[in-house]
C-alpha positions as CSV (number, residue, x, y, z in Angstrom):
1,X,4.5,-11.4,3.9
2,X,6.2,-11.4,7.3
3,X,6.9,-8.0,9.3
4,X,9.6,-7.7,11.6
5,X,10.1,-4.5,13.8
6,X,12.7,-3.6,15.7
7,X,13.7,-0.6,18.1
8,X,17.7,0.5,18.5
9,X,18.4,2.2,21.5
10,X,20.7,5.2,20.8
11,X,22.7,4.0,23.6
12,X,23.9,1.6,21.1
13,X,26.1,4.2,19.0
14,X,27.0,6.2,22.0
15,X,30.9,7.3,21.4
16,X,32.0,5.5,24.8
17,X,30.7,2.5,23.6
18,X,33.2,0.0,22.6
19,X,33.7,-1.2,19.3
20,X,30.5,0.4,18.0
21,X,32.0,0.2,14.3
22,X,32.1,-3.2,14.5
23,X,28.9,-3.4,15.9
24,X,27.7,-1.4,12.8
25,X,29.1,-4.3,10.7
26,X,27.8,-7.0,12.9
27,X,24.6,-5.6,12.4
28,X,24.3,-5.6,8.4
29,X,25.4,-8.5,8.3
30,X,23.4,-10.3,10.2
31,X,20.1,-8.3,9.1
32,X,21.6,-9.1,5.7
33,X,21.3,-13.2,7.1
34,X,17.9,-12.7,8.0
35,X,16.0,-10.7,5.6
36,X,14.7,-13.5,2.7
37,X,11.8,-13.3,0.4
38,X,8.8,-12.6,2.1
39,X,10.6,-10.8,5.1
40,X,10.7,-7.1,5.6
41,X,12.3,-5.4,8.3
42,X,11.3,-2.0,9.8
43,X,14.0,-0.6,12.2
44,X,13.7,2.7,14.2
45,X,16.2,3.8,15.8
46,X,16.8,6.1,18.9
47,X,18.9,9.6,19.7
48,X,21.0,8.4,22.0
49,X,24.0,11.0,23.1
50,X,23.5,14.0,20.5
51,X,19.7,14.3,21.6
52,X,20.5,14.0,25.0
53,X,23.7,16.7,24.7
54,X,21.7,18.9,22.3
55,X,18.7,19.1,24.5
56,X,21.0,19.8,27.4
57,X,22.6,22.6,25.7
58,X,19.3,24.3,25.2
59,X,17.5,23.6,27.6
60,X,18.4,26.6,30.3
61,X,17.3,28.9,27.3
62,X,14.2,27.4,25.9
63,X,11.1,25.7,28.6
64,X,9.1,24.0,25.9
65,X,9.3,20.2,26.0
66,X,7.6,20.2,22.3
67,X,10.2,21.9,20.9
68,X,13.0,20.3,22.9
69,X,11.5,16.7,21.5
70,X,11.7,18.3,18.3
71,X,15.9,18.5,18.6
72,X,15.4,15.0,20.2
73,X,13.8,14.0,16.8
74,X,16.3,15.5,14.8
75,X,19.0,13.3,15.9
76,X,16.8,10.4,15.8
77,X,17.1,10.7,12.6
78,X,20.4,11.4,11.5
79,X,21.3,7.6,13.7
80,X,19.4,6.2,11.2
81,X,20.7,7.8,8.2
82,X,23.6,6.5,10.2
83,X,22.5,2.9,10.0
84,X,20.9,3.5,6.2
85,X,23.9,4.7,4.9
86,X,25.9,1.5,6.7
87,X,23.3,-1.0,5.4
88,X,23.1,0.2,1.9
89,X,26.9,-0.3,1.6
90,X,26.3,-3.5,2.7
91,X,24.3,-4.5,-0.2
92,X,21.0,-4.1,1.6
93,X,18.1,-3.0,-0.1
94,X,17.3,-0.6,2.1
95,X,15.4,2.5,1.6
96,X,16.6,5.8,0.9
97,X,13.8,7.7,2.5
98,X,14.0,8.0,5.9
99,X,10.1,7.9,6.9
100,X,9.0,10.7,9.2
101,X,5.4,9.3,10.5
102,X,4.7,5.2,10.6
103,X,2.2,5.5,7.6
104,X,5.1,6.1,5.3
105,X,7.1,3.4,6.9
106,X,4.4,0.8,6.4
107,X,4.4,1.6,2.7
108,X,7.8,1.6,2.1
109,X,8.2,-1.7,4.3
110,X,5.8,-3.5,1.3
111,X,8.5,-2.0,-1.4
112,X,12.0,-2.7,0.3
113,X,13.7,-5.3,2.2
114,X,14.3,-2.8,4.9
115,X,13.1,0.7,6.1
116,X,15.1,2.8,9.1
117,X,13.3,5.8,10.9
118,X,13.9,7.8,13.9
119,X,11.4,9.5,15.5
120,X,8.2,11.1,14.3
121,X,6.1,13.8,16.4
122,X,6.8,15.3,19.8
123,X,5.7,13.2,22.6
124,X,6.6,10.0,20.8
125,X,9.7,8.2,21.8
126,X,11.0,6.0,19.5
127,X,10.1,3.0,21.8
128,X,6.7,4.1,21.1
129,X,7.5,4.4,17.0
130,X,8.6,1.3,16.7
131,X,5.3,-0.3,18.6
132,X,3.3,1.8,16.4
133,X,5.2,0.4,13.6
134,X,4.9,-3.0,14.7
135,X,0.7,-2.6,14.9
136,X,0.4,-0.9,12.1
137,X,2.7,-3.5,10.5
138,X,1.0,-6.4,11.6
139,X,3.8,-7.7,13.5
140,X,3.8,-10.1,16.0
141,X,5.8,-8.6,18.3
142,X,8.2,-5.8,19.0
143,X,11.7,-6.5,19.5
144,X,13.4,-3.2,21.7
145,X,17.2,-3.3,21.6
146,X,18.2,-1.4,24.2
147,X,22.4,-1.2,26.4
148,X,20.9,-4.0,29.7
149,X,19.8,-7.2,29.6
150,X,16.7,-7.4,31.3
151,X,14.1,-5.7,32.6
152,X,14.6,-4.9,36.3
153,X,12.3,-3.7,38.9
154,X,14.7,-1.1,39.7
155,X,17.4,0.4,37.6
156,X,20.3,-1.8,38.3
157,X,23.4,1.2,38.2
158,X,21.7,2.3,41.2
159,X,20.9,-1.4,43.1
160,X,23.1,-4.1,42.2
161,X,20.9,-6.0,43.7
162,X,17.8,-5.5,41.7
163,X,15.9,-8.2,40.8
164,X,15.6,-8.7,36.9
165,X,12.9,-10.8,34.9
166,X,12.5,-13.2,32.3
167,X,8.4,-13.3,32.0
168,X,6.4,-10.1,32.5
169,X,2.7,-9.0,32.2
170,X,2.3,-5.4,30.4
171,X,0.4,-4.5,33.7
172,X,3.5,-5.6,35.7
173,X,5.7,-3.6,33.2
174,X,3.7,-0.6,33.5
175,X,4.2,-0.7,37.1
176,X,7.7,-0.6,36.8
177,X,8.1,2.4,34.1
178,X,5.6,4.0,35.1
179,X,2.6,5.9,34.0
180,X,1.5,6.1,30.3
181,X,2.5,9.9,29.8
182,X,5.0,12.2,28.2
183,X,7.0,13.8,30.9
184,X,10.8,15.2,29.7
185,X,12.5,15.0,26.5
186,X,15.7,13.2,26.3
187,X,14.9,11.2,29.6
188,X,15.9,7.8,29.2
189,X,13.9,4.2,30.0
190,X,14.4,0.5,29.4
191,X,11.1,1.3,27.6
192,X,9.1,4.1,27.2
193,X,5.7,4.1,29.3
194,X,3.9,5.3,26.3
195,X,4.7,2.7,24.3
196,X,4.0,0.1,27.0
197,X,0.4,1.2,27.2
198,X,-0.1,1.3,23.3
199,X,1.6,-2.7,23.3
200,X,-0.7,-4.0,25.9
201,X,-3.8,-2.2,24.3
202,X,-2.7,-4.0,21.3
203,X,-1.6,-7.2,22.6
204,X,1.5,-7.1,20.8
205,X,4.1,-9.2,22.5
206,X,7.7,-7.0,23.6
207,X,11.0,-8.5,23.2
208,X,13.8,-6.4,25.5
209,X,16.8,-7.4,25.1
210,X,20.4,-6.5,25.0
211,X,21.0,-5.2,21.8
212,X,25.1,-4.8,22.4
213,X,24.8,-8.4,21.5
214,X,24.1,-9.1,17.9
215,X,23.0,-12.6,18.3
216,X,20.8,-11.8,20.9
217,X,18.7,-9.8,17.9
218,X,19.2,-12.7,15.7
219,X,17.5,-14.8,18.2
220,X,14.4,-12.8,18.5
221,X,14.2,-12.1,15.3
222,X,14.1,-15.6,14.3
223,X,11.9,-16.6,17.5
224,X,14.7,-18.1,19.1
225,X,15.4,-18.4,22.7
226,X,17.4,-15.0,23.7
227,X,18.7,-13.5,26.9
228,X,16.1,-10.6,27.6
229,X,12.5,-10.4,29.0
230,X,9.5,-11.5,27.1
231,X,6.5,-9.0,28.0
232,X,2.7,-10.4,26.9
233,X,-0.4,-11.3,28.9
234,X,-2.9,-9.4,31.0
């Protein structure tokens, strides 16, 4: 049995994002392409706008960030009933249960074709879910579909001129998210620094990519060259 995971940025459902129904569609069907007998597919997916704007909204009132990743979590999980709902009426077996800790997910991956989950427990980004997941899975890597193309050693709305890479080392990627800790909910990373740590302590190879691009998660799921950096090593 083969275990593919994947994380979806919420980025990718955002409402100024253009043509994001016919992503949607784009999506099942090609995860509808891909899955075949002996292939399961675990996707979690991220909060995007309504845990940003929901944690904004509260946050003048309430100075927990456990509680405020708790709202974050919430609309984890409604994207991915989001994406359940789309892939089951696509003819996807898919399950119904949206998992709420990777155990469950890991079980239900060994019933169903495919399993969508948002996030889990505060201090957990979904970037760090899905590599969870992945481990737990026994994938060999962890594909994170997120809105750029590359890694960049700066954040490239800010410098146009930052240098992007192909090829990166988990202690080179660590560098440039910085430390492996939980700082503020709803703050937003190409991946999370958490998740980075548990990857390299794992040796479980990253795949970021643009997910805006359906074929560019085609390719990595299928192990196919894709336009994205490809994070393993020492």
């Amino acid at each position: 049995m083969k275990f593919i995971v994947a994380a979806v940025g919420g980025s990718l459902l955002r409402p100024e994002v253009q043509e994001r129904q016919s992503w949607l569609k784009d999506l099942s069907v090609m995860v509808k392409e891909q899955i075949s007998p002996g292939v399961k597919l675990g996707l979690v997916v991220g909060g995007g706008s309504p845990a940003r704007d929901s944690i904004q909204l509260v946050e003048p009132i309430i100075n927990d960030v456990l509680a405020l990743d708790r709202i974050g979590i919430s609309a984890t999980r409604l994207n991915a009933s989001i994406i359940k709902e789309v892939f089951q009426n696509s003819g996807i077996f898919v399950s119904e249960q949206i998992p709420k800790n990777v155990t469950e997910a890991v079980t239900l991956m060994e019933k169903y074709d495919v399993v969508v989950m948002g996030g889990t427990v505060p201090g957990h980004t979904t970037d760090a879910v899905a590599i969870e997941l992945a481990i737990s899975s026994n994938s060999d890597k962890c594909i994170i579909a997120t809105n750029v193309n590359k890694v960049y050693e700066e954040d490239p709305r800010n410098n146009e001129g930052a240098k992007s890479f192909d090829n990166l080392t988990f202690n080179e990627l660590q560098k440039i998210v910085g430390p492996a800790e939980h700082s503020n909910a709803g703050i937003s990373q190409v991946v999370d620094p958490v998740g980075v740590s548990l990857a390299n302590k794992s040796k479980l190879t990253l795949n970021i990519l643009d997910g805006r691009k359906i074929e560019n998660i085609k390719n990595a799921i299928k192990g196919s060259k894709f336009e994205g950096t490809t994070v393993n090593g020492d």
